[in-house]
C-alpha positions in Angstrom: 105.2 71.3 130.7 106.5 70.8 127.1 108.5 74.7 126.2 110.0 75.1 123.0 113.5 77.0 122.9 113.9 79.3 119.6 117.4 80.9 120.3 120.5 80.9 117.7 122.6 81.6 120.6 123.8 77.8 121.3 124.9 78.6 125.0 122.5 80.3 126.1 119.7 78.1 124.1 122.1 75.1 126.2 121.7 77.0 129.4 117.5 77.5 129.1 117.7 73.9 128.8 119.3 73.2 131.6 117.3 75.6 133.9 114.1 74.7 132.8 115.2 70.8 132.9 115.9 71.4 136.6 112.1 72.4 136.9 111.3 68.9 135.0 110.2 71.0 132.1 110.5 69.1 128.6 112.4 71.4 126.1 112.7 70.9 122.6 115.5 73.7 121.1 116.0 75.3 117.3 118.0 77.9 116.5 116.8 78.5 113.0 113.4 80.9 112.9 111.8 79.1 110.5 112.3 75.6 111.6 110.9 77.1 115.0 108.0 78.0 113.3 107.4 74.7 112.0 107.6 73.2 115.5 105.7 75.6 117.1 102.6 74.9 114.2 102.4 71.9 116.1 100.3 73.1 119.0 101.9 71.0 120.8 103.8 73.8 123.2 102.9 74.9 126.5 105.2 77.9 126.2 107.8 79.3 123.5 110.3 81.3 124.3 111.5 83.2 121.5 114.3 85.0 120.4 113.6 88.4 118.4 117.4 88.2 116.2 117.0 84.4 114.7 118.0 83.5 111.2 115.9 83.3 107.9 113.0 84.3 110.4 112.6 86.7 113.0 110.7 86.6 116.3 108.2 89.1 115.6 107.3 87.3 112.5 107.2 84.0 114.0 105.1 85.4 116.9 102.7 87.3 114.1 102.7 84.8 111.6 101.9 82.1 114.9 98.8 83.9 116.2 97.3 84.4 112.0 97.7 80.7 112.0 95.3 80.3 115.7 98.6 78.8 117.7 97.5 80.7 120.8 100.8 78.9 122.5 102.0 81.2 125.1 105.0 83.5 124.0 107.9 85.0 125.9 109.8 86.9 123.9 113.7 86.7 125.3 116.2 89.7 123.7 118.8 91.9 124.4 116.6 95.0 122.6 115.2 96.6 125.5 113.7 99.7 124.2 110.1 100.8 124.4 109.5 100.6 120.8 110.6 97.0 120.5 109.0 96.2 123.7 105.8 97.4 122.2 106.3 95.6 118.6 106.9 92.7 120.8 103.8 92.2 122.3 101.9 93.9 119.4 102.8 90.7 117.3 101.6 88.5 119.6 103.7 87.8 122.5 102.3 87.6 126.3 105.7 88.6 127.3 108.7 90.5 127.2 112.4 89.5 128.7 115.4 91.3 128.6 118.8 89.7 128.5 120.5 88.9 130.7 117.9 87.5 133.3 117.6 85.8 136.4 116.5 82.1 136.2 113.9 82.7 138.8 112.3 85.4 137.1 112.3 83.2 133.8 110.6 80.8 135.3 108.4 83.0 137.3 106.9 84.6 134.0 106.7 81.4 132.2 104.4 80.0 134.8 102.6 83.5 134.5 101.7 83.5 131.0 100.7 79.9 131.1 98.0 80.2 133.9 96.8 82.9 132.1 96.0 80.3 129.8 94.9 77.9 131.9 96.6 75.0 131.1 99.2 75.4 134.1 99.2 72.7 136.8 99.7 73.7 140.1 101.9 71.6 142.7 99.3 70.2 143.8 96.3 69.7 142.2 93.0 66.9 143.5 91.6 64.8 140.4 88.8 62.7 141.5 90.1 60.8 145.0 93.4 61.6 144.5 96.1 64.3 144.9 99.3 65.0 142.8 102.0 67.3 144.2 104.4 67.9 140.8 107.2 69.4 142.9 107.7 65.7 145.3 106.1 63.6 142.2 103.8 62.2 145.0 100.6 60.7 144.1 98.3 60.4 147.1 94.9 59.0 148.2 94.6 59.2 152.3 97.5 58.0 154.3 99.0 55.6 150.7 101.3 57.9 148.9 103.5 56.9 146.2 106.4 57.6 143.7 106.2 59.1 140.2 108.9 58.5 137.9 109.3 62.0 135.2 107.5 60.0 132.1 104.9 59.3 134.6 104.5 62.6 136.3 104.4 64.2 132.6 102.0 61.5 131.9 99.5 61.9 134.5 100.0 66.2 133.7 98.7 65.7 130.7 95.7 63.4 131.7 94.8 66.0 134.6 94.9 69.1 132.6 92.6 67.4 130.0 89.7 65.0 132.3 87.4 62.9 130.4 88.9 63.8 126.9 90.5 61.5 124.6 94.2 61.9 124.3 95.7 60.4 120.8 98.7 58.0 121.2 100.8 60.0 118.9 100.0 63.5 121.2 100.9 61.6 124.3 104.3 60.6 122.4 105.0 64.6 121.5 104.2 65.9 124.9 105.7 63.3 127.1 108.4 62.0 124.5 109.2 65.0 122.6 108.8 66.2 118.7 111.5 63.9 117.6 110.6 61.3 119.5 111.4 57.5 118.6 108.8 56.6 121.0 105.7 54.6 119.6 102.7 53.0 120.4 104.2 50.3 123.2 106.2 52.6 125.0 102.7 54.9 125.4 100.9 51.2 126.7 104.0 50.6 129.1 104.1 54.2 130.8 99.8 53.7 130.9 100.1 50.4 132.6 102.7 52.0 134.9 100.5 54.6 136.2 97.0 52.4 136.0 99.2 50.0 138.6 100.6 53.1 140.7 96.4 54.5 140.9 95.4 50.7 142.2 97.8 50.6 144.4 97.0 53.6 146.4 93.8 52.8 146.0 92.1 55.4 144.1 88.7 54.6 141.8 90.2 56.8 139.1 90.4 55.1 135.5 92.4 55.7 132.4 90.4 54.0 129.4 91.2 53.1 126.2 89.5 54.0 123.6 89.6 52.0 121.0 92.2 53.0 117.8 91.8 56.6 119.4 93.9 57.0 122.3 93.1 57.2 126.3 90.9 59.2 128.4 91.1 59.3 132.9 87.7 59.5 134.3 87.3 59.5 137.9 84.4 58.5 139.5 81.8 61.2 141.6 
């Protein structure tokens, strides 16, 4: 999953990194409110987690403004308010979510896998596409008794391709999601990484096939 950090605290923005990094979670991180809101316009976002206190824009407004806009991103809102009321205005602006600080990395991580498969876009460890199966905790990709290795742009990769079968996926939103917003990446690194996997399918044998389509993007299609 891609998460986008919005917290003007810089060490604890620094240490949400880190504990979602250790999940092999993508983060992008802002500490501005209304550069956040300009990332998270993007749609590109599996999660936000959003501070309420943030500079020239705060979290409920980001979270409002968000939701008037059709970003139905996922929200945790993390704060050291803790009353009811702000609680309340929270998740009445738009948040599916409300954290108090300080927290316990497990629980963090706990609710954001919550509000995401409320959404529907979480992958479980393991999930069966077609003639194969992915574990995301190992980055194993097996078919029968042939198992192998996923490097993290692969695993990210393939994600993406499972949560979405038989669409087209752009070049430029494979870039955001497995590169990141301010990526350098381009088109040849998104060829290299689709070669990569197309190779690591054949050789376990699986049937399953990741097209191109032309000047558009890719799209996996496994066959019944």
């Amino acid at each position: 999953m891609q998460i986008l950090i919005v917290e003007d605290e810089k060490r604890l923005a620094d240490a949400l990194r880190e504990i979602l990094s250790e999940q092999k979670y993508m983060t992008d991180v802002v500490y501005d409110g209304k550069v956040g809101f300009d990332y998270a316009l993007s749609g590109i976002y599996d999660a936000i987690i959003l501070d309420i206190m943030l500079p020239h824009k705060n979290g409920f407004e980001i979270a409002y403004e968000l939701r008037k806009n059709k970003i139905e991103t996922p929200i945790l809102m993390l704060t050291a308010k803790d009353t009811i009321p702000d609680k309340v205005s929270g998740l009445n602006s738009g948040a599916d979510d409300y954290m108090t600080k300080p927290f316990a990395p497990e629980e963090l991580i706990a609710r954001l896998k919550a509000i995401t498969r409320r959404k529907g876009e979480v992958i479980l460890d393991e999930a069966t596409f077609g003639d194969f199966t992915f574990n995301s905790s190992t980055c194993q990709l097996t078919k029968g008794v042939k198992s192998i290795h996923l490097n993290f742009k692969e695993t990210e990769l393939l994600k993406l391709f499972i949560s979405r079968p038989n669409a087209i996926i752009s070049k430029e939103e494979i870039i955001t999601k497995v590169w990141g917003y301010d990526s350098d990446a381009g088109s040849n690194n998104v060829e290299a990484y689709v070669s990569f996997l197309r190779r690591k399918l054949s050789f376990i044998g699986s049937e399953t096939e990741i097209k191109s389509a032309k000047k558009l993007g890719y799209r996996m299609e496994c066959k019944p």
